[in-house]
C-alpha positions as a printed NumPy array, in Angstrom:
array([[ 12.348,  89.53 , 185.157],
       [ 13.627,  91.016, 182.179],
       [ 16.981,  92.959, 181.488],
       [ 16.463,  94.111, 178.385],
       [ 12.987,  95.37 , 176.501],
       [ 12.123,  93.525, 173.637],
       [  9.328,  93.32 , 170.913],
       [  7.418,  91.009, 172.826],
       [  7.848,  92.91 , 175.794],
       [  6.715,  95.569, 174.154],
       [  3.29 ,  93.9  , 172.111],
       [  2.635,  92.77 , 176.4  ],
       [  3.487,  96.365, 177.66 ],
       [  0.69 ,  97.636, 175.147],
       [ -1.571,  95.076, 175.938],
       [ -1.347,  94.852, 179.588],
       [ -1.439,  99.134, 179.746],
       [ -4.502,  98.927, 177.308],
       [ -6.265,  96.584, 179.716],
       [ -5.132,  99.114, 182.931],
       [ -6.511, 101.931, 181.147],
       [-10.36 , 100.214, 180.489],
       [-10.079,  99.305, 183.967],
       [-10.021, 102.284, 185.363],
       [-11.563, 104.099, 182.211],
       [-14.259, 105.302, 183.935],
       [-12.38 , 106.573, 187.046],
       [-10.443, 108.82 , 184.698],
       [-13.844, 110.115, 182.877],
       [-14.922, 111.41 , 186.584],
       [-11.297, 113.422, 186.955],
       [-13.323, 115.506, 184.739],
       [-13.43 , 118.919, 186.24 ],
       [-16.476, 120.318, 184.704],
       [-20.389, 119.833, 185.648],
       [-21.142, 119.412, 182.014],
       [-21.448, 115.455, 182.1  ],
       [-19.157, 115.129, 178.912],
       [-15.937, 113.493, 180.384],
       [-13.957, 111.869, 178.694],
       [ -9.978, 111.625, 178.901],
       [-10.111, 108.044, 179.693],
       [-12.176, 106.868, 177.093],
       [ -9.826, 108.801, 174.799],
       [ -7.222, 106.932, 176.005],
       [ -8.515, 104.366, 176.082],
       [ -8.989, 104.493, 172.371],
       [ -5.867, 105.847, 171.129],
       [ -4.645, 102.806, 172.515],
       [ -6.857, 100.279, 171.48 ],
       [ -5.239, 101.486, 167.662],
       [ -1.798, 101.142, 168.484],
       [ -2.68 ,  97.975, 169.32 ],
       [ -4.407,  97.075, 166.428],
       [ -1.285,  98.255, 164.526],
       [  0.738,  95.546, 166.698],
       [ -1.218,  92.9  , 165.644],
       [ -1.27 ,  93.871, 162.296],
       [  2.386,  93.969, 162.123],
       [  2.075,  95.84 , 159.052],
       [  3.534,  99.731, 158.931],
       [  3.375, 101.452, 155.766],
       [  6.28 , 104.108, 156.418],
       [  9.946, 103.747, 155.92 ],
       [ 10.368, 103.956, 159.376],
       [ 14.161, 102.561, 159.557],
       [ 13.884, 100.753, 162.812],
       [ 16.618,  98.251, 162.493],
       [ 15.854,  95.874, 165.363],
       [ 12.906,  93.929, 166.63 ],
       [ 11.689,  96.225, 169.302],
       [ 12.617,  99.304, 167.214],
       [  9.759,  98.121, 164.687],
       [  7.253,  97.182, 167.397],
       [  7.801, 100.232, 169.068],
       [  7.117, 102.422, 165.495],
       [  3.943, 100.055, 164.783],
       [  3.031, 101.2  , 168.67 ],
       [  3.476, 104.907, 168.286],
       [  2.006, 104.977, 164.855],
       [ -1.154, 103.03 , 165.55 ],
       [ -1.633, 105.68 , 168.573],
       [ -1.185, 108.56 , 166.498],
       [ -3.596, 107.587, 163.591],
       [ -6.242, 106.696, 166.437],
       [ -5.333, 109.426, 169.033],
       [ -8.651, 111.451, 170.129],
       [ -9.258, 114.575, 172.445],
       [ -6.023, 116.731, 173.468],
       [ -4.97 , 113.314, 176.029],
       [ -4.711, 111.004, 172.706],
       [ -2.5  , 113.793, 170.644],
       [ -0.046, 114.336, 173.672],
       [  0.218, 110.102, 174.339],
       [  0.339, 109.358, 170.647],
       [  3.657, 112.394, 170.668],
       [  5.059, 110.627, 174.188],
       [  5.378, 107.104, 172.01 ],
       [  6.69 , 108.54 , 169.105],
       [  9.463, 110.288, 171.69 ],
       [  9.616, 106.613, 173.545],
       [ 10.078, 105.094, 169.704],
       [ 12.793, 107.588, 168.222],
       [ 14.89 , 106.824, 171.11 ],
       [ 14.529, 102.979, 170.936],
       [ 14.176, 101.978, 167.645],
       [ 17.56 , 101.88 , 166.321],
       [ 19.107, 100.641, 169.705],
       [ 20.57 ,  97.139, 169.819],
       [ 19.436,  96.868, 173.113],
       [ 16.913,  98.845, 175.501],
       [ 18.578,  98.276, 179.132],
       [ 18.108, 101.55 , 182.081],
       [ 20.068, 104.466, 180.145],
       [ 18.285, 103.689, 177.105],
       [ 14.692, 103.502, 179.016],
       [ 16.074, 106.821, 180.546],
       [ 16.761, 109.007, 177.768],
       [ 13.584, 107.419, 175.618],
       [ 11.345, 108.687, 178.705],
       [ 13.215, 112.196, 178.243],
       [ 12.32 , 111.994, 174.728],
       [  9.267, 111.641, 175.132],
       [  8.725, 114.125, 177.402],
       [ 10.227, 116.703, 175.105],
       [  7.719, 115.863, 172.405],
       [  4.626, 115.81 , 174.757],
       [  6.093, 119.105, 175.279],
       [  6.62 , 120.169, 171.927],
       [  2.787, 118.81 , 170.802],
       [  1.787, 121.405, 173.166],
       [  1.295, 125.69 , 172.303],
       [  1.242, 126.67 , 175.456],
       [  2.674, 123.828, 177.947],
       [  0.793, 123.844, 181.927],
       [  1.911, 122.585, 184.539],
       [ -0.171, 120.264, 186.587],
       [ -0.421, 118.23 , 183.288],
       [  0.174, 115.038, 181.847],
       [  3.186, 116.714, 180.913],
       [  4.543, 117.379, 184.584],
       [  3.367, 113.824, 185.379],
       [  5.962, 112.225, 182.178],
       [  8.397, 114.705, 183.06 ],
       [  8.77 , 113.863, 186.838],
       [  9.129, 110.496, 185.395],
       [ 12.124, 111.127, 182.942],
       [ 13.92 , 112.995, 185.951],
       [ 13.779, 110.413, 188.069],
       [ 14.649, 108.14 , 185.319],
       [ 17.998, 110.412, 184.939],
       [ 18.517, 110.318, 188.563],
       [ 19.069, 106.484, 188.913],
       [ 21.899, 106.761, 187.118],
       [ 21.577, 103.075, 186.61 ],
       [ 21.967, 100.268, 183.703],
       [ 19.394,  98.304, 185.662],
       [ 16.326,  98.235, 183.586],
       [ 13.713,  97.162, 186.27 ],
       [ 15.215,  99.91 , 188.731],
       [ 14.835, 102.624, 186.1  ],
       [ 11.242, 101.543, 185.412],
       [ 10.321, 101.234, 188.743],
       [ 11.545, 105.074, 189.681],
       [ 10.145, 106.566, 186.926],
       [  6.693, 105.339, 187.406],
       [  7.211, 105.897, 191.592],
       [  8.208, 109.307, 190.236],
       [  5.189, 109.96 , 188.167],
       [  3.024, 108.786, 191.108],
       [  4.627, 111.238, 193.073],
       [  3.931, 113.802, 190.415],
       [  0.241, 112.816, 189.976],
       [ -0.228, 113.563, 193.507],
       [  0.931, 117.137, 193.492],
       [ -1.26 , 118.237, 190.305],
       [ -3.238, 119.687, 192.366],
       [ -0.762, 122.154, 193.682],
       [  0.203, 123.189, 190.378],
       [ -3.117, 124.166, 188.794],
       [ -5.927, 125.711, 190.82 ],
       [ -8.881, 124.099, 188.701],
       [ -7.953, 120.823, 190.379],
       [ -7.22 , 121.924, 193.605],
       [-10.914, 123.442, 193.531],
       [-12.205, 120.359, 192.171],
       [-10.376, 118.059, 194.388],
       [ -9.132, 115.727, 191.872],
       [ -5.661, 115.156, 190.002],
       [ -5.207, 115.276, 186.048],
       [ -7.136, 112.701, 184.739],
       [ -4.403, 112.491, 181.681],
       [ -1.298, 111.923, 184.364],
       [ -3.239, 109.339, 185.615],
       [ -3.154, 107.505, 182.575],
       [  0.068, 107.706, 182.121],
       [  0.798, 106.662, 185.697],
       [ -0.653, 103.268, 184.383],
       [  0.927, 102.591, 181.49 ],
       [  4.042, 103.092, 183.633],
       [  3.113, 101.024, 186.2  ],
       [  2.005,  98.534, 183.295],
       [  5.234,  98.626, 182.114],
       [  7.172,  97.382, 185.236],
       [  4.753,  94.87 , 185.623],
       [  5.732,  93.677, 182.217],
       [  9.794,  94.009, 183.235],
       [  9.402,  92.966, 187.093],
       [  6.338,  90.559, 186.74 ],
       [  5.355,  92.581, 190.111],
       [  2.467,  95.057, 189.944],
       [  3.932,  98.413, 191.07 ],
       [  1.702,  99.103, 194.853],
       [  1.021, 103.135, 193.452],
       [ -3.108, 103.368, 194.527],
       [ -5.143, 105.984, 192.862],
       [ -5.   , 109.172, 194.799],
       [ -8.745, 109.949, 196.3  ],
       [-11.737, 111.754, 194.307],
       [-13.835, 113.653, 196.207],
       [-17.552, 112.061, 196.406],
       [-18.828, 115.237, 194.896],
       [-16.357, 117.722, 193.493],
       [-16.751, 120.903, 192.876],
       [-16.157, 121.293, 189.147],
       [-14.588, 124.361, 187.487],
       [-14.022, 125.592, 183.67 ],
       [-11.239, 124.329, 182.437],
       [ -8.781, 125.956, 180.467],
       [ -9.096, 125.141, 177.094],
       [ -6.501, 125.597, 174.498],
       [ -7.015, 127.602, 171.291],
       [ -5.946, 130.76 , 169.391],
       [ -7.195, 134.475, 169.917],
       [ -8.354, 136.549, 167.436],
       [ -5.336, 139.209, 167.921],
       [ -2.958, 137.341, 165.937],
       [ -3.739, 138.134, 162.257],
       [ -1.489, 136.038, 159.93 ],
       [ -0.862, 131.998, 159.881],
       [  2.923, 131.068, 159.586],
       [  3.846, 127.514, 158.467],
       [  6.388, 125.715, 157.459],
       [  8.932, 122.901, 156.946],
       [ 12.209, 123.378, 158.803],
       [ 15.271, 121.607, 158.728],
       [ 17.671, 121.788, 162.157],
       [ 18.81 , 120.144, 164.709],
       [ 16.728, 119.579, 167.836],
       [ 19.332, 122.314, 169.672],
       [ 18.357, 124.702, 167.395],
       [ 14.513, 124.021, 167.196],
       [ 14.104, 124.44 , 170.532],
       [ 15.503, 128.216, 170.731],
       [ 13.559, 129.04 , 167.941],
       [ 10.206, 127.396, 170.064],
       [ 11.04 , 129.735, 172.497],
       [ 10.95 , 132.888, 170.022],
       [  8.098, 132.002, 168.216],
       [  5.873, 131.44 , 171.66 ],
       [  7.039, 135.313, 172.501],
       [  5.706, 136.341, 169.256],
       [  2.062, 134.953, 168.774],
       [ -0.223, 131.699, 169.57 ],
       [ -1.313, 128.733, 168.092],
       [  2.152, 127.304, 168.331],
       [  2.55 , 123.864, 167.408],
       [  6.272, 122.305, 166.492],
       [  6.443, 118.767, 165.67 ],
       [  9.061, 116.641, 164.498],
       [ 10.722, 113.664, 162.909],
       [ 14.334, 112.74 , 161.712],
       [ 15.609, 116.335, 161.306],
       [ 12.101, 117.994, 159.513],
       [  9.872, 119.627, 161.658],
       [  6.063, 120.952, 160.964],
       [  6.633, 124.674, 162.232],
       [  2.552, 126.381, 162.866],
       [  2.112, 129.742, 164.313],
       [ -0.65 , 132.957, 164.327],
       [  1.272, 135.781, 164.348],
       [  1.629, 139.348, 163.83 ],
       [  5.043, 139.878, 162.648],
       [  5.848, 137.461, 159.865],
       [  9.365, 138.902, 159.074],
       [ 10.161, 137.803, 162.942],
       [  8.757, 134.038, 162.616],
       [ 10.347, 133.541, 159.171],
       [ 13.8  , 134.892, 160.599],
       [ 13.356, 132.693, 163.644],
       [ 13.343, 129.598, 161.286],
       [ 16.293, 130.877, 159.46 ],
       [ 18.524, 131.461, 162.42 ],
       [ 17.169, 127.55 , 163.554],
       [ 18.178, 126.111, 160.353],
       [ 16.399, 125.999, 156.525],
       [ 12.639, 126.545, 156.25 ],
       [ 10.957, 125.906, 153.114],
       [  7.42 , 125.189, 151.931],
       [  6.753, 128.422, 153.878],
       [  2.946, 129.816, 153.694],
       [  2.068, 133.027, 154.83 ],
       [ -1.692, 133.483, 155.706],
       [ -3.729, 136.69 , 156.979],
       [ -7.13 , 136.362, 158.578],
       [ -8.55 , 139.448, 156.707],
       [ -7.165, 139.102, 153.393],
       [ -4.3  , 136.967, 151.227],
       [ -1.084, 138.621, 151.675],
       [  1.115, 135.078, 149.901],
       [  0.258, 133.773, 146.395],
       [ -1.903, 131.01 , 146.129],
       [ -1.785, 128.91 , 143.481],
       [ -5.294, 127.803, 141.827],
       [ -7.237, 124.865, 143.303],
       [ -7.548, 121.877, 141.618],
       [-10.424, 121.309, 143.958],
       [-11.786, 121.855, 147.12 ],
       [-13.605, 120.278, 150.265],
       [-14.533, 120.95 , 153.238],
       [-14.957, 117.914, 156.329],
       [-17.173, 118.58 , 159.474],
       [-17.376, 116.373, 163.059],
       [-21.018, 116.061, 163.215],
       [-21.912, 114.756, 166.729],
       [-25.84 , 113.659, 165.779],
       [-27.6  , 112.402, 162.342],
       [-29.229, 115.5  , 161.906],
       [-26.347, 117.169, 162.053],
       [-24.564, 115.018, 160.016],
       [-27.547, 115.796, 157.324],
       [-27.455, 119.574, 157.838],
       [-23.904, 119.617, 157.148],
       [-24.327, 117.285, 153.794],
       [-26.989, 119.026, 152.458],
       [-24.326, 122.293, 152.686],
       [-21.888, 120.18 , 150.709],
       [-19.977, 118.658, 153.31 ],
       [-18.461, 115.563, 154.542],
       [-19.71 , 114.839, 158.022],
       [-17.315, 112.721, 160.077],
       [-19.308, 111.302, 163.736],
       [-18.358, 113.303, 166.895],
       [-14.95 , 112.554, 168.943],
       [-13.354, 110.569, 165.917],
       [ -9.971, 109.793, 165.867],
       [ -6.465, 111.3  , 163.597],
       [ -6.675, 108.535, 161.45 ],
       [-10.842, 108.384, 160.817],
       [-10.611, 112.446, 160.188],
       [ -7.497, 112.239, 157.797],
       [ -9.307, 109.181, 155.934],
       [-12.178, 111.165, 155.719],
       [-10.157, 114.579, 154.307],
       [ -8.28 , 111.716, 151.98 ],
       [-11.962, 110.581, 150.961],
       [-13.206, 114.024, 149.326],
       [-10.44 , 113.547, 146.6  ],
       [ -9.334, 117.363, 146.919],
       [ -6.061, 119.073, 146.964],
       [ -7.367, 121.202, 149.574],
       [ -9.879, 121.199, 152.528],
       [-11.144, 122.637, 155.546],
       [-12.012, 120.947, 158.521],
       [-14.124, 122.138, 161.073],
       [-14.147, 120.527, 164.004],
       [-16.336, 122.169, 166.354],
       [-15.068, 121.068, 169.225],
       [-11.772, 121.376, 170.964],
       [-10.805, 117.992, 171.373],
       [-11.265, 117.672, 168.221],
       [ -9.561, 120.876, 167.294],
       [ -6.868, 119.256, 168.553],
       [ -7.307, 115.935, 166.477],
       [ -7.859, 118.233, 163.4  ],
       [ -4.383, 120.119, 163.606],
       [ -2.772, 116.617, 163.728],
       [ -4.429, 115.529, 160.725],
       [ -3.282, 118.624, 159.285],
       [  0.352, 117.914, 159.606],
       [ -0.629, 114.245, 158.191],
       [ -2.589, 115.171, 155.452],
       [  0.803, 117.368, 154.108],
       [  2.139, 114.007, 153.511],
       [  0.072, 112.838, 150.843],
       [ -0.126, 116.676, 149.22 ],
       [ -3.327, 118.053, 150.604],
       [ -3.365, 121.299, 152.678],
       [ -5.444, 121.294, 155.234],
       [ -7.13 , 124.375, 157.024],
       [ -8.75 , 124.24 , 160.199],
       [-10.97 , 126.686, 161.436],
       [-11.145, 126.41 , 164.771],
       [-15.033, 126.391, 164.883],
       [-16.215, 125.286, 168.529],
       [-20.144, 124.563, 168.087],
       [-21.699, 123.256, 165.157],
       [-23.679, 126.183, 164.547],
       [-20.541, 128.053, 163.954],
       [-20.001, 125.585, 161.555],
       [-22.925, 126.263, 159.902],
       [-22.413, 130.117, 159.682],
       [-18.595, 129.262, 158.058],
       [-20.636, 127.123, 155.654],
       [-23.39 , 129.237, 154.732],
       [-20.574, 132.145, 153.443],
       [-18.415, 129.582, 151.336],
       [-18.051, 130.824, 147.897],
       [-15.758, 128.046, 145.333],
       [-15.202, 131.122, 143.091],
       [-12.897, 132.679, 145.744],
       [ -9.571, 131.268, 146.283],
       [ -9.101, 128.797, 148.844],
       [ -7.144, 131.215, 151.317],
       [ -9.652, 133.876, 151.029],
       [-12.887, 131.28 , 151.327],
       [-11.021, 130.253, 154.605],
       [-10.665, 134.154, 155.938],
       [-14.219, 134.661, 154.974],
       [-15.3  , 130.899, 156.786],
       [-13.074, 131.998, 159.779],
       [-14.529, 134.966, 159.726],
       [-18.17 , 134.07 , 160.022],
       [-17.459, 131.58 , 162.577],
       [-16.414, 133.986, 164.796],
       [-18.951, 136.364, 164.622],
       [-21.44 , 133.763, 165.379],
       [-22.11 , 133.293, 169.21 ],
       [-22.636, 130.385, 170.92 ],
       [-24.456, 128.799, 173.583],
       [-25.406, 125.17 , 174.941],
       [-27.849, 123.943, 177.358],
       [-27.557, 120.768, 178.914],
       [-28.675, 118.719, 182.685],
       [-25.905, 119.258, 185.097],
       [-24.005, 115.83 , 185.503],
       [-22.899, 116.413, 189.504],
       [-22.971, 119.17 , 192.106],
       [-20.383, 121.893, 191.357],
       [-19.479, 125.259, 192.058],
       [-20.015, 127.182, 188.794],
       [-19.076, 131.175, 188.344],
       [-22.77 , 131.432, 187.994],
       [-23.094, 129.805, 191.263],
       [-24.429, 126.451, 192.97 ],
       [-25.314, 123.676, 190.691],
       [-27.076, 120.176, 191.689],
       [-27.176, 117.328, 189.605],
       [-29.986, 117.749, 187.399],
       [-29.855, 121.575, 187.183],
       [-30.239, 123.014, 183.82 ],
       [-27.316, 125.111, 182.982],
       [-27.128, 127.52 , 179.913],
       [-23.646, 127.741, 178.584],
       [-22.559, 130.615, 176.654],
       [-18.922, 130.307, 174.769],
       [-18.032, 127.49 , 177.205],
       [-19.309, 129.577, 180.782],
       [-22.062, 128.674, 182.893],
       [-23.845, 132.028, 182.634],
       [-27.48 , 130.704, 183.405],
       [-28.647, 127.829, 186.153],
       [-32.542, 126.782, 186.313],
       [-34.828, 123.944, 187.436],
       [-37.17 , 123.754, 184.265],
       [-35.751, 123.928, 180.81 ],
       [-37.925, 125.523, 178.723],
       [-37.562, 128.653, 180.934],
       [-33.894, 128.232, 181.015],
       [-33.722, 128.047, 177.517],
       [-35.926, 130.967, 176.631],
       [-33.968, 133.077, 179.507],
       [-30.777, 131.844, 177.807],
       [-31.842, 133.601, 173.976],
       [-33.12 , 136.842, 176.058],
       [-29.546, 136.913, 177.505],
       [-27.329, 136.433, 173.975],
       [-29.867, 139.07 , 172.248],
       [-29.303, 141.808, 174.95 ],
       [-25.604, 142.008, 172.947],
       [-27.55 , 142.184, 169.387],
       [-28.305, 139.57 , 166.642],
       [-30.457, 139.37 , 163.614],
       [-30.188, 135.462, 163.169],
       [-31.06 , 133.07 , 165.797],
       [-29.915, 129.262, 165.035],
       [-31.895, 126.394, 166.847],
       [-29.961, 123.035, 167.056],
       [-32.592, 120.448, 169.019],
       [-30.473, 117.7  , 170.686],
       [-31.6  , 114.025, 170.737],
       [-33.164, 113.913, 174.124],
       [-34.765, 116.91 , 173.944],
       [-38.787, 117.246, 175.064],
       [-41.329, 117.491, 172.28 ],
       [-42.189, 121.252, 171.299],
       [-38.518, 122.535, 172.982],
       [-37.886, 124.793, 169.778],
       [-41.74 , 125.856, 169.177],
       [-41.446, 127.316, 172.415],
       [-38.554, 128.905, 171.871],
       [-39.433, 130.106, 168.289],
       [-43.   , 131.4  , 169.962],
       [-41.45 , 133.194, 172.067],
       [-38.532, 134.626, 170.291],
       [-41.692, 136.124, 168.005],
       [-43.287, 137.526, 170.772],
       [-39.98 , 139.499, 172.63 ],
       [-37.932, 139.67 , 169.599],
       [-39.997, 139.865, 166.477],
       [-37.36 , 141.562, 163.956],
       [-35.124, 138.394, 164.362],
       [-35.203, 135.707, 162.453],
       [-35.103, 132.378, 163.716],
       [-33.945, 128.761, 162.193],
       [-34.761, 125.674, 164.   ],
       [-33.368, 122.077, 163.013],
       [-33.371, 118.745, 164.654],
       [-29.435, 118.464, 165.502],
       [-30.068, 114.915, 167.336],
       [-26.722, 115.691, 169.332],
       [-25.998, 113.866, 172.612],
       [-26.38 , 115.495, 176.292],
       [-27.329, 118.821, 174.759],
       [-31.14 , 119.315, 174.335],
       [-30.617, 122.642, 172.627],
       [-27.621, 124.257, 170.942],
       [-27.798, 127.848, 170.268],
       [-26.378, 130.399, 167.706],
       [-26.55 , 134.129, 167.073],
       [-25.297, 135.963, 163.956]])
């Protein structure tokens, strides 16, 4: 039993929570609480912390990190390695919870209860802070029950502080469904709190050598699935507000507050004193002067979605970096001059790849958002080596394809970035795919097997054969107008999918014109776009 947390605690915490997590990897891939067969929060974990790992063993960190102790510097190799590795929204938020955990412990001469304490509330405030618009019913209520409790102990004891916190988080888990109605529906808890609850547990095995008796709260056999929300800016906000802010934490957080009042998009992270500051906005004056009143902002850029309001100096080039889920994606997007990266990838394989081009600026579009989320991290990294990253926030790769077709290098880089945004947006998207369970969609009743037609992430259409479904799903999307109909044929789709489509897209709809192209992307036979 151990009464203080050292380094090698810590390498055995990471290993023996890694090991938890690919356990029950697939358990947390079913909390999943949509039909669409594409779960995947615990393979994400899973992943972001199979890299901190890697970092561990390593034992090499490249940043000045200032960790003066033993622990402190396995506990910045930890948080690091998950950062550079973190995938989907679950990786981001765990790679910000060990970078809390790590600021809090690293210059500590020892790590007894009121240390653990106060690094879980750190944490939680930076899982917090990673996040625009915070839900409850999270992985965020799940770390936060466990920093209360943590508080509560009021105890020196390490082992009793660890052992409330994850008993806490348990408890926490439990009532996610209470908190947000998706889950309730579905009948399942978060599948990121449940993560979490591991590595807790994990870590009181590690400090106890007893394995914490918390079992996994029951899935339904067949739950009901529902859309999820899914975080992302609106189109009502119409300039981009960053920059670098020196304050105190204090201070940061009342300005947090002001900017969420004033627009979307809102992501504040921080290290040492300097915080990232990002924000879509309306009233610039009002987010500038909230940085002021927090403490000094500098590096500020001003951008607005329908033309260039700030001066932008001249590029000294330019790139642009795609997630391409499929090789014939991946081709389509090189042969438009871009660097494809392979679907779900992590922070650190989308920063190498923006590092890779060579350019002092580039646009990333991840068309997805997961890997939105990935993106914006890696645009807060990339500032560190002097490239400015924009991300349009393209969610289907034929979106990305529109915001490639209308890039134009003799435009500034802001401007090319309105017009990519711009294009994006005004292409609509649809998927079709097999429904991966039963589930109770807005369109109704699905089975397993059921084709369902998914337009901008709602089940609009739900068939038996999918041909029909797919030629019922076009008919649908051109009822709102369209000249250009994109065709994206997924790996698994049946020979002559898109030559049925294209027939009869000539036959209802002959002033439209149609491209088709083998996409080879996974679960979705066809991916749809209209311009």
């Amino acid at each position: 039993m151990l009464d203080t947390l050292d380094a090698a605690a810590v390498r055995r915490w990471c290993a023996s929570g890694l090991a938890a997590l690919k356990r029950h990897q697939g358990e947390i891939d079913a909390l999943n609480v949509y039909p669409v067969p594409d779960g995947d929060t615990g393979t994400n974990l899973v992943l972001t912390l199979t890299s901190a790992q890697q970092a561990l063993a390593m034992d090499l960190d490249t940043l000045a990190d200032g960790a003066a102790t033993a622990h402190g510097h396995a506990l910045r190799l930890m948080a690091r390695g998950a950062l550079l590795g973190a995938r989907g929204n679950s990786g981001v938020i765990l790679s910000q919870i060990l970078r809390g955990f790590a600021d809090a412990l690293a210059g500590v001469p020892a790590v007894r209860g009121r240390e653990l304490a106060v690094a879980l509330r750190d944490a939680t405030t930076a899982a917090y802070a990673a996040v625009a618009r915070p839900m409850e019913g999270t992985l965020l209520s799940v770390v936060s029950a466990a920093a209360g409790a943590a508080e509560r102990t009021g105890s020196d004891e390490l082992r009793a502080v660890a052992r409330a916190a994850a008993g806490a988080a348990a408890t926490a888990l439990a009532r996610t469904p209470e908190q947000l109605p998706a889950l309730a529906r579905a009948g399942v808890v978060d599948a990121g709190g449940r993560g979490l609850c591991l590595l807790l547990d994990a870590l009181v095995e590690v400090i106890t050598g007893e394995s914490p008796q918390h079992p996994a709260p029951p899935l339904r056999a067949v739950p009901p699935p529902v859309t999820a929300v899914r975080e992302t800016g609106s189109l009502e906000y119409a300039y981009e507000v960053q920059f670098l802010l020196d304050a105190e934490p204090e201070a940061v957080g009342r300005m947090r507050d002001t900017l969420a009042t004033l627009g979307d998009c809102l992501v504040v992270v921080g290290d040492s004193g300097t915080w990232q500051v990002h924000v879509h906005v309306n009233d610039v004056g009002a987010a500038i002067e909230a940085g002021v009143v927090a403490g000094r902002p500098h590096q500020i850029s001003v951008t607005r979605f329908a033309d260039q309001l700030a001066s932008v100096p001249a590029p000294d080039g330019r790139a642009a970096v795609v997630v391409a889920a499929g090789a014939g994606l991946a081709e389509l997007f090189a042969g438009e001059g871009a660097v494809a990266v392979p679907g779900n990838p992590s922070t650190g394989e989308l920063l190498e790849a923006v590092l890779s081009t060579g350019a002092a600026r580039v646009v990333v579009l991840p068309n997805d958002p997961d890997a939105q989320a990935v993106a914006n991290q890696v645009a807060e990294e990339a500032h560190r080596f002097g490239v400015q990253v924009s991300v349009v926030p393209t969610r289907s790769p034929v979106q990305a394809l529109a915001a490639l077709a209308v890039r134009d290098p003799r435009r500034r880089f802001a401007d090319d970035v309105i017009a990519m945004a711009e294009a994006a947006g005004a292409c609509r998207y649809a998927e079709v795919c097999h429904a991966g369970r039963e589930a109770l969609t807005v369109a109704g009743p699905c089975r397993a097997g059921d084709v369902l037609a998914l337009v901008e992430g709602e089940v609009h259409l739900i068939g038996v054969d999918l041909v029909d479904t797919c030629v019922a799903l076009v008919d649908r999307m051109l009822g709102g107008g369209g000249e250009l109909v994109t065709l994206l044929v997924g790996a698994d789709a049946p020979e002559g999918l898109a030559e049925a489509v294209r027939t009869h897209l000539a036959r209802r709809w002959p002033f439209v014109e149609v491209q088709a192209y083998q996409g080879g992307q996974p679960r979705y036979p066809l991916l749809v776009g209209v311009e």
